[in-house]
C-alpha positions as CSV (number, residue, x, y, z in Angstrom):
1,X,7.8,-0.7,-24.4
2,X,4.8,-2.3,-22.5
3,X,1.8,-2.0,-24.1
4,X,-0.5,0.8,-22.1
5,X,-3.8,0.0,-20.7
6,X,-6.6,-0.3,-22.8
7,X,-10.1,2.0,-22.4
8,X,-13.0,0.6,-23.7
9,X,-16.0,2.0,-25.5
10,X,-18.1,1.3,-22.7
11,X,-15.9,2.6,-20.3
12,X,-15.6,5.7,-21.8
13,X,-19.1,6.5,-22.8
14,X,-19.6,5.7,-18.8
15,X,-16.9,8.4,-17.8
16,X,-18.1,11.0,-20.1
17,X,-21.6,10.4,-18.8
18,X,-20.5,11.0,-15.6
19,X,-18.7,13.9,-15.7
20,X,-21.7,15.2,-18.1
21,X,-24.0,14.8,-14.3
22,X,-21.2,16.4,-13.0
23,X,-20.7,19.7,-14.7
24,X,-16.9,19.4,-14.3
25,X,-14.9,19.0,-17.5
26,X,-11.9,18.9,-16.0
27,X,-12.6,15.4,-14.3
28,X,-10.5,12.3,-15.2
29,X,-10.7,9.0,-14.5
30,X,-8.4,7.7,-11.9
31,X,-7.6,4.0,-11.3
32,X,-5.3,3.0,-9.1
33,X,-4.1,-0.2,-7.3
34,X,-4.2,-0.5,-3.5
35,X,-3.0,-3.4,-0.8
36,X,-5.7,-5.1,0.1
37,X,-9.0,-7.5,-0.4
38,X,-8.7,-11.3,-0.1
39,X,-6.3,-11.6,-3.0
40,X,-3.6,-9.0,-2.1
41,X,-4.8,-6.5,-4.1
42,X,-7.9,-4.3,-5.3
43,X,-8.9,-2.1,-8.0
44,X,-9.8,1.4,-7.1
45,X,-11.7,4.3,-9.2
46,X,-11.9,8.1,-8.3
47,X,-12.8,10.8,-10.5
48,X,-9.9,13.7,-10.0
49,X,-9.7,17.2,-11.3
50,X,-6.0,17.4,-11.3
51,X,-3.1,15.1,-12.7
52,X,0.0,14.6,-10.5
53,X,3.7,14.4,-12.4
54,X,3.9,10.7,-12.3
55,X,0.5,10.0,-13.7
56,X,0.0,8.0,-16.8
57,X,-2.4,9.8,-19.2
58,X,-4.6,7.4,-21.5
59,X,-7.1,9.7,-23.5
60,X,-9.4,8.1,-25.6
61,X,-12.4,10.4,-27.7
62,X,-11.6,12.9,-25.3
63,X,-11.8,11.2,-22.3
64,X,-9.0,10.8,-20.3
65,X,-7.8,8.2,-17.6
66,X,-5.2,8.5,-15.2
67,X,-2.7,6.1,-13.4
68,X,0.1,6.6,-10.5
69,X,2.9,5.4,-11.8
70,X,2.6,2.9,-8.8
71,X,-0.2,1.1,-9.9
72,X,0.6,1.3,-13.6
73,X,3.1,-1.5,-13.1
74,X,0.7,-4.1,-12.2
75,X,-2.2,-2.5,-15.0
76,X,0.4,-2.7,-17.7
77,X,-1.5,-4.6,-20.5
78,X,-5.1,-4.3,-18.7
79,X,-8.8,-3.4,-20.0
80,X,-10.8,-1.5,-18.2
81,X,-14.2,-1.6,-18.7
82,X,-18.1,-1.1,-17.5
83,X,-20.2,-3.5,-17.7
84,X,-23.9,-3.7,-16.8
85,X,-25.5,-7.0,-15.0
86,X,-28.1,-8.6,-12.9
87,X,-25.5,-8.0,-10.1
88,X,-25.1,-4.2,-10.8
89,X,-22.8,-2.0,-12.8
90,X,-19.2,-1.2,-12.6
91,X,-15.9,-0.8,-13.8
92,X,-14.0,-3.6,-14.3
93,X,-10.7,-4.3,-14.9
94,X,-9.1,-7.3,-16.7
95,X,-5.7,-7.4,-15.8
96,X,-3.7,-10.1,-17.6
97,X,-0.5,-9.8,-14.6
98,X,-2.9,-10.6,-12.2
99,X,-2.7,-14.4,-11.5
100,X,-5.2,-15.2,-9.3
101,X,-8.5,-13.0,-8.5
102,X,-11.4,-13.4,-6.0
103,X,-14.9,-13.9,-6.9
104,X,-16.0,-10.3,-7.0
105,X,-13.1,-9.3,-9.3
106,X,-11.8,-6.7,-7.5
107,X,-9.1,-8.1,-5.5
108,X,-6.2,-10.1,-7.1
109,X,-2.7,-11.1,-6.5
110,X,0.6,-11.5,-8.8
C-alpha cells in the first residue's frame, strides 16, 4: 500500500488554530488537487464541516485532513505543511509525484 500523506506539526498546530478562531469543531482540513496554474496543476485548501464517502481521512493529535479520492492519487507520499516567510504564510505541499513545479509552488505537473 502507498504510503498516506504526511501532516506536519506545523500544519496541524495551524489547522487547530484555525478552527479554534472559528468556533467550529467539526471543521477539517481539505486539500484537494485541481486542473490548472502554469504547471498543470494546483494545490487547493478548504476548511469543510462534512466528509464525503470517498474522502481519505488523515488525523493527526486530533486534527483531521481530508482528501477526494481524486486528488489522493497525485498526493500519495506528500507533506503538507505551513510555513511562515518574508513572502507570507501558507500551506505547502511537497509532493514527491509531482515532477516539475512553478515558482510559487502551487502549480505542478506529473
Amino acid at each position: 500500500m502507498a504510503t498516506p500523506l504526511f501532516f506536519t506539526d506545523n500544519a496541524v498546530a495551524k489547522v487547530r488554530e484555525l478552527i479554534e478562531e472559528e468556533e467550529n469543531p467539526d471543521l477539517k482540513l481539505r486539500v484537494f488537487v485541481t486542473g490548472g496554474g502554469c504547471s498543470g496543476f494546483q494545490y487547493g485548501f478548504s476548511f469543510d464541516e462534512s466528509q464525503e464517502e470517498d474522502d481519505t481521512v488523515i488525523e493527526r493529535d486530533g486534527v483531521k485532513l481530508l482528501v477526494d479520492s481524486m486528488s489522493y492519487q497525485y498526493l500519495v507520499g506528500a507533506t503538507i505543511d505551513y510555513q511562515e516567510g518574508l513572502q507570507g504564510s501558507q500551506f505547502v505541499v511537497q509532493n514527491p509525484n509531482a515532477s516539475s513545479t512553478c515558482g510559487c509552488g502551487s502549480s505542478f505537473s506529473i
